[in-house]
C-alpha positions in Angstrom: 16.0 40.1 -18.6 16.8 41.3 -14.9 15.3 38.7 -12.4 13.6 41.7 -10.6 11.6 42.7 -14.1 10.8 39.1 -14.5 9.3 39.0 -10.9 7.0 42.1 -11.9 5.9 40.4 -15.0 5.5 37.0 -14.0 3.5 37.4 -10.6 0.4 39.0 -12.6 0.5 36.7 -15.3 0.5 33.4 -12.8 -2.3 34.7 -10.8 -4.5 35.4 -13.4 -4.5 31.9 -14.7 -4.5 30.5 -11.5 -7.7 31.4 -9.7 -10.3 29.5 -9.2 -12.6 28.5 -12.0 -10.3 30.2 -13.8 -9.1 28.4 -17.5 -7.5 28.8 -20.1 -7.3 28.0 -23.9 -5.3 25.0 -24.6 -4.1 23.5 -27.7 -2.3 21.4 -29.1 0.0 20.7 -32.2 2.8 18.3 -33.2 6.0 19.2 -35.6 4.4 22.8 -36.7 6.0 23.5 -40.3 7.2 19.8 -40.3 5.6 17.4 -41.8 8.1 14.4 -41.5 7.3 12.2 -37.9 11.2 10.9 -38.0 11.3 13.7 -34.5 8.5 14.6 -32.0 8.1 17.7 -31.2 5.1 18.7 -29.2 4.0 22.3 -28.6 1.3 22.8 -26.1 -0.3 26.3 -26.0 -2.2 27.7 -23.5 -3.6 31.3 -23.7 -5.3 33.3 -20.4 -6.3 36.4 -19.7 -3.9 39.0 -21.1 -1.2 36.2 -21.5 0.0 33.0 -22.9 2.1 29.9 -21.5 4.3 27.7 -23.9 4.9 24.0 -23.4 7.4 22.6 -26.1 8.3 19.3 -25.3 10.8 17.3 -27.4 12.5 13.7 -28.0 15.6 15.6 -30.1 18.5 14.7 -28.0 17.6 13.6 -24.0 13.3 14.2 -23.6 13.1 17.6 -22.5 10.1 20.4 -21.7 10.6 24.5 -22.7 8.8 26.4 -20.4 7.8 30.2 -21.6 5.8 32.3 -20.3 4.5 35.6 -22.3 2.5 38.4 -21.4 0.7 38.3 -25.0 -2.3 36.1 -25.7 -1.1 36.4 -29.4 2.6 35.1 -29.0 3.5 32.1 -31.4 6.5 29.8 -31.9 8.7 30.0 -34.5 11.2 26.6 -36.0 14.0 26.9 -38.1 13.8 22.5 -38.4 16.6 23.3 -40.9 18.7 24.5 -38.3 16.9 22.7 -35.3 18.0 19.4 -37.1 21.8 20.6 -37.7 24.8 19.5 -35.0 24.6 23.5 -34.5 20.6 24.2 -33.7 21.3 27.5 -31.8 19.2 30.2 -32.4 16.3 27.6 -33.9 13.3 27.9 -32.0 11.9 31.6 -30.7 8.9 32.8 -29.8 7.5 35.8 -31.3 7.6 38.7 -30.6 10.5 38.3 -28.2 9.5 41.4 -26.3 6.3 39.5 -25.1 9.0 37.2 -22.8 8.7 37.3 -19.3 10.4 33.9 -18.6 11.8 31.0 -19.7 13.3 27.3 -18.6 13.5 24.1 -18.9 13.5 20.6 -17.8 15.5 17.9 -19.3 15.2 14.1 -18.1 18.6 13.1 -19.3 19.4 9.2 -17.7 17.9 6.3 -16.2 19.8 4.7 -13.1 20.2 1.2 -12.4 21.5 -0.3 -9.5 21.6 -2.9 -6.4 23.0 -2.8 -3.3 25.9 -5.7 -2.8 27.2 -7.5 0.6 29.0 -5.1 1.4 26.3 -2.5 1.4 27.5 -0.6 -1.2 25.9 0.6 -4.2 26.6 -1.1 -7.7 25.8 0.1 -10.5 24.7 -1.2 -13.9 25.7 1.0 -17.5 24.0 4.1 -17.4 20.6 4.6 -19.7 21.4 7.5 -21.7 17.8 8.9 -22.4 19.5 11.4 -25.3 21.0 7.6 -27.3 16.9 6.2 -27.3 15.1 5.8 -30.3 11.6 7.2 -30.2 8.0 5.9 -31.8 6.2 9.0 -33.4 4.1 10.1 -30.9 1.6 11.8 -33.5 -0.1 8.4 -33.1 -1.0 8.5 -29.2 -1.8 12.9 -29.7 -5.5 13.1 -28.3 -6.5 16.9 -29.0 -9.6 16.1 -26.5 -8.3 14.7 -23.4 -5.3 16.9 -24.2 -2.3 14.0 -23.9 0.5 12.7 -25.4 3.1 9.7 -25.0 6.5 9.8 -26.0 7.9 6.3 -25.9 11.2 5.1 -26.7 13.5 2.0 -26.3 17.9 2.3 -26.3 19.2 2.5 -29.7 22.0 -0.3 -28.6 20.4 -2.9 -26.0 23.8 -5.1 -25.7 22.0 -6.5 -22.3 18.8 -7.3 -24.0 17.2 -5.8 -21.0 14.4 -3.5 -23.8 13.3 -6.4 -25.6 10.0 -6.6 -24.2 9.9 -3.6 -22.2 10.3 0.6 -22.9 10.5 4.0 -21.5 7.7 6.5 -21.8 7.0 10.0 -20.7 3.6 10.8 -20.7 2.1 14.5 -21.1 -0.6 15.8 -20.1 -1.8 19.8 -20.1 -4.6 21.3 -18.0 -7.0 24.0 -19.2 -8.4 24.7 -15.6 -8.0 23.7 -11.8 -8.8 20.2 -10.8 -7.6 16.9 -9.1 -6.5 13.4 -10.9 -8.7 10.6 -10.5 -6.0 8.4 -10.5 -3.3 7.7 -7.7 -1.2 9.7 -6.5 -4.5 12.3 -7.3 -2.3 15.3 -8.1 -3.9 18.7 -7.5 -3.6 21.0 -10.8 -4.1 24.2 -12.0 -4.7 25.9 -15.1 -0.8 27.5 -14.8 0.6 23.1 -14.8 0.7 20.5 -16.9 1.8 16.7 -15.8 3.7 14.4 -16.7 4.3 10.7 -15.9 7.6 8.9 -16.1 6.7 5.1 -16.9 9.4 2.3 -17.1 7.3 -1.2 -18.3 8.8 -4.5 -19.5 12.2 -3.8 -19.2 14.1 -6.3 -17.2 16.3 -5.8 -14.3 20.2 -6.6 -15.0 20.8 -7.6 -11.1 18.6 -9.0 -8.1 16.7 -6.2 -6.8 17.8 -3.4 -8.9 15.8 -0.3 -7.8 16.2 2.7 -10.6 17.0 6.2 -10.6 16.1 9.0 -13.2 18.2 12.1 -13.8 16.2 15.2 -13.9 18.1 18.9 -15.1 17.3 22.3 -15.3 18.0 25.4 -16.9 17.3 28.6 -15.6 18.4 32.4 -16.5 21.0 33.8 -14.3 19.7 35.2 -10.9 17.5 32.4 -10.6 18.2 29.4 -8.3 16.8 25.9 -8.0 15.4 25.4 -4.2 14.3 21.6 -3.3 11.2 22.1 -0.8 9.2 19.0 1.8 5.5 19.9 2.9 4.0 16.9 4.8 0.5 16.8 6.1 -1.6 14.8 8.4 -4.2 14.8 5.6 -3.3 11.3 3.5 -7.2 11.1 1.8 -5.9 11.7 -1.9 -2.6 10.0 -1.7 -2.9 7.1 0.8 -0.5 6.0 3.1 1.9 9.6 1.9 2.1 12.1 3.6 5.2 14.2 2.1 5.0 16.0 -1.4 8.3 17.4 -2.6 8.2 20.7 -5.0 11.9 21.8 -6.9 11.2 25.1 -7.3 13.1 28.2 -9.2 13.2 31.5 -6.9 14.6 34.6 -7.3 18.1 34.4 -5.8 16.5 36.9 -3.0 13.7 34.3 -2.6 11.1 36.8 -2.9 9.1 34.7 -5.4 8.8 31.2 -6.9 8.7 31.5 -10.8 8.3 28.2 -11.7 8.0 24.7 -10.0 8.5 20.9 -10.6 6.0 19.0 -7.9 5.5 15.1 -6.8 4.4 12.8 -4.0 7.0 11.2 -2.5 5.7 7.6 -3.8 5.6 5.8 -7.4 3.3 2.8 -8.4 3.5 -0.4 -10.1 0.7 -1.2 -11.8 -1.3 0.8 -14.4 -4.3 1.0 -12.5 -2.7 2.4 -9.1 -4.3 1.2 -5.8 -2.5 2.1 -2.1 -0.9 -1.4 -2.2 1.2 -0.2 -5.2 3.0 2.1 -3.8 6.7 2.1 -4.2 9.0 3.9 -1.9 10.5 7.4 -3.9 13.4 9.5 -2.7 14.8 12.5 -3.7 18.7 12.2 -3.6 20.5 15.8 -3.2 19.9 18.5 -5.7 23.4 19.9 -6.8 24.9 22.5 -9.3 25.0 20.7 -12.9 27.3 23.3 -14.8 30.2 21.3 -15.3 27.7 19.4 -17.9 25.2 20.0 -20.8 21.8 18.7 -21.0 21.7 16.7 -24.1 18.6 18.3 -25.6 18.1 20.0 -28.9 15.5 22.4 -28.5 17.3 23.3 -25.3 20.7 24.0 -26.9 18.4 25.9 -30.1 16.4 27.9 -27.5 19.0 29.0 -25.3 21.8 29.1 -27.4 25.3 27.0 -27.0 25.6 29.0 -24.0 23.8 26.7 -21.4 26.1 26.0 -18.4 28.1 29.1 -18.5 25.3 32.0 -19.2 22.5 29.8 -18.0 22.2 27.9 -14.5 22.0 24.4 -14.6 20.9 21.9 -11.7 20.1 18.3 -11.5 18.2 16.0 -8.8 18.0 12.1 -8.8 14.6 11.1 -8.0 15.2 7.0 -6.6 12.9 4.3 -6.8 12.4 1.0 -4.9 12.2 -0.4 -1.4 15.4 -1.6 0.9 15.3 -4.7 -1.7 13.8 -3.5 -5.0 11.4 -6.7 -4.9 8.4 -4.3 -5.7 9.8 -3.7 -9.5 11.2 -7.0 -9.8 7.9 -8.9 -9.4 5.7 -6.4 -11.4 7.9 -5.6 -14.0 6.0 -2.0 -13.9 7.1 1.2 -13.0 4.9 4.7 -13.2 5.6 8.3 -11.4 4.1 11.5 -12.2 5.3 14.9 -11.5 3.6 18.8 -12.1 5.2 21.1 -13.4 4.2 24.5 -14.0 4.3 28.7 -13.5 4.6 30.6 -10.4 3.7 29.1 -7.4 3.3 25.2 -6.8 -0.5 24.4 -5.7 -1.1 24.0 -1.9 -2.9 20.6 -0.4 -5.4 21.9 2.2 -7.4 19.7 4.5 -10.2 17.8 2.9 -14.3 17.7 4.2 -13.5 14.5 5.3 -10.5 15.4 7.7 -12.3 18.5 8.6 -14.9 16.5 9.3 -13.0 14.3 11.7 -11.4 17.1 13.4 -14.5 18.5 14.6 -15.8 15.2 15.4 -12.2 14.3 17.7 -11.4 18.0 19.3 -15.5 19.2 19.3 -17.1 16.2 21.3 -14.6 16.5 24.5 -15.8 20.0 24.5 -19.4 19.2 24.5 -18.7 17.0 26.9 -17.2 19.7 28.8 -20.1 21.7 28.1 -22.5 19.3 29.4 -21.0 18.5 32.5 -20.1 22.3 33.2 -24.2 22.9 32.6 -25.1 19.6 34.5 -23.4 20.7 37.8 -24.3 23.9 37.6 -28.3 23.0 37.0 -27.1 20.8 40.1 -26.1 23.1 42.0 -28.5 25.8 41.7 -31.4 22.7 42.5 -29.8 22.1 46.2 -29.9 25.7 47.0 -33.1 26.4 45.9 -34.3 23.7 48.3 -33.0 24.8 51.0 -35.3 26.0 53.7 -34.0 28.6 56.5 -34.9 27.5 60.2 -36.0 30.8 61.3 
């Protein structure tokens, strides 16, 4: 589909689920038509107003999230597992109808960095993580249909190191049926058009002395639509302590008339489960470049969009880094979370809090009432001498 009708089907579609006390329908379903829990696949559905927006997230291959948008609230998805589970799974997974499509990607977390810096101030590097060679638990067991979340975790199928024997990769999932904010840190603000999800690295130990880590992130987008990597900061820290910078990878029309889709996150991980402002670990973002001289690794990728990805399809990848200048934080807690949003259409906007509103008025008002005051004080003053004054004759 031509980026420009996309754009004209999209914008509608986002906004309608997007305002404010707006919801939408949300479920929730894992394997549909399969009833073996050897693979996870997770598809979350959530219908608005006069459209629907599919999640499909997957362990097959490298953990990876479809993201389609229809403008049907009655559009399904259809698996072929036969083929989905074949080394050729083009062509497995649809949605139907196909008309109903108005947009489609994807996101694939594809490796896990680790590395130290030496004496000579240069990088080394430990054996890649592969996330596409893990082995996965069933995540059918952590599925909670109420607080609408999920947990795929998984652990390398080799560990040569022995650096996974007490310790495991998890991606976390969590979809939104309206606007809102976490409660926990880093307090991400949501709407009914995202879902989130948390990238957690516990137990596994470090193969070097302060080894900070690295994950991979892809996408896939239809042609004409490019990957643009975007830093807001803000004076207003009351949600996210002590951060002041939230970083959004966003897909835009290659005019840059519109955003269609969005992957958002503070520029900070934690390390501890229960994140306070002391937690914090430093997160950059290291450049975000053209990835089509290589594949994703994901099955329902490669079934949705066909063996085409890289040549029809745009692909782009980012490495999001964690760790201070010595990667002490990790090293001592042995824990490791960061979440990210990731939705349709535009990414949501931070705006000042009561509280900083509050203190604005409080800082720039009183030196104008003071201003005030005096002005009316010497004034009153003034008026008073002249009043007094008495002619001679």
């Amino acid at each position: 589909m031509a980026a420009s009708a996309v754009l004209l089907l999209l914008l509608p579609l986002a906004a309608a689920g997007g305002r404010d006390g707006g919801g939408r329908q949300v479920s929730m379903q894992y394997n549909p038509g399969w009833n073996n829990s050897s693979v996870n696949l997770l598809h979350v559905r959530a219908v608005g107003p006069g459209d629907t927006l599919h999640y499909i997230w997957s362990s097959i291959g490298a953990p990876a999230v479809l993201l389609v948008a229809t403008a049907s609230q009655s559009s399904a998805l259809r698996i072929n597992w036969t083929r989905l589970l074949s080394p050729a799974p083009a062509g497995a997974i649809w949605i139907d109808p196909p008309s109903s499509v108005v947009y489609s990607a994807a996101v694939v977390f594809t490796k896990v960095f680790e590395y130290s810096e030496a004496k000579t101030l240069e990088e080394l590097f430990y054996p890649t993580y592969d996330l596409s060679d893990f082995s996965w638990d069933s995540i059918n067991r952590t599925l909670n249909h109420t607080a609408l979340t999920a947990e795929f975790t998984g652990v390398p199928a080799t560990d040569p190191s022995g650096s996974f024997s007490n310790g495991s990769v998890a991606f976390r999932v969590t979809a939104y049926e309206g606007s809102g904010r976490d409660q926990l840190l880093p307090s991400l603000l949501h709407t009914a058009n995202s879902s989130k999800v948390e990238f957690v690295l516990a137990g596994v130990a470090p193969r070097g002395n302060g080894s900070r880590f690295a994950l991979e992130v892809a996408t896939v987008e239809e042609t004409g639509v490019a990957q643009k990597l975007r830093s807001a900061r803000s004076i207003d820290d009351e949600y996210t302590p002590t951060i002041f910078e939230t970083l959004s990878l966003v897909a835009e029309s290659r005019n840059g008339s519109s955003t269609l889709s969005f992957l958002q996150w503070k520029a900070t991980a934690y390390g501890s489960q229960s994140p306070r402002r002391e937690d914090g670990i430093q997160c950059h973002s290291r450049g975000l470049q053209a990835a089509n001289w290589t594949l994703p690794m994901s099955g329902i990728v490669r079934a949705y969009f066909g063996e085409g990805v890289g040549s029809t399809y745009t692909v782009s990848a980012i490495n999001i880094s964690f760790g201070g200048e010595d990667g002490k934080v990790y090293e001592e807690k042995r824990y490791l979370s960061w979440s990210a949003l990731l939705g349709f259409g535009q990414p949501p906007k931070d705006t000042f809090s009561p509280l900083v509103i509050s203190i604005m008025a409080v800082v720039l008002g009183t030196p104008m009432a003071m201003l005030l005051v005096g002005g009316c004080v010497v004034l009153f003053t003034q008026r008073k001498r002249y009043s007094e004054y008495e002619p001679i004759n």
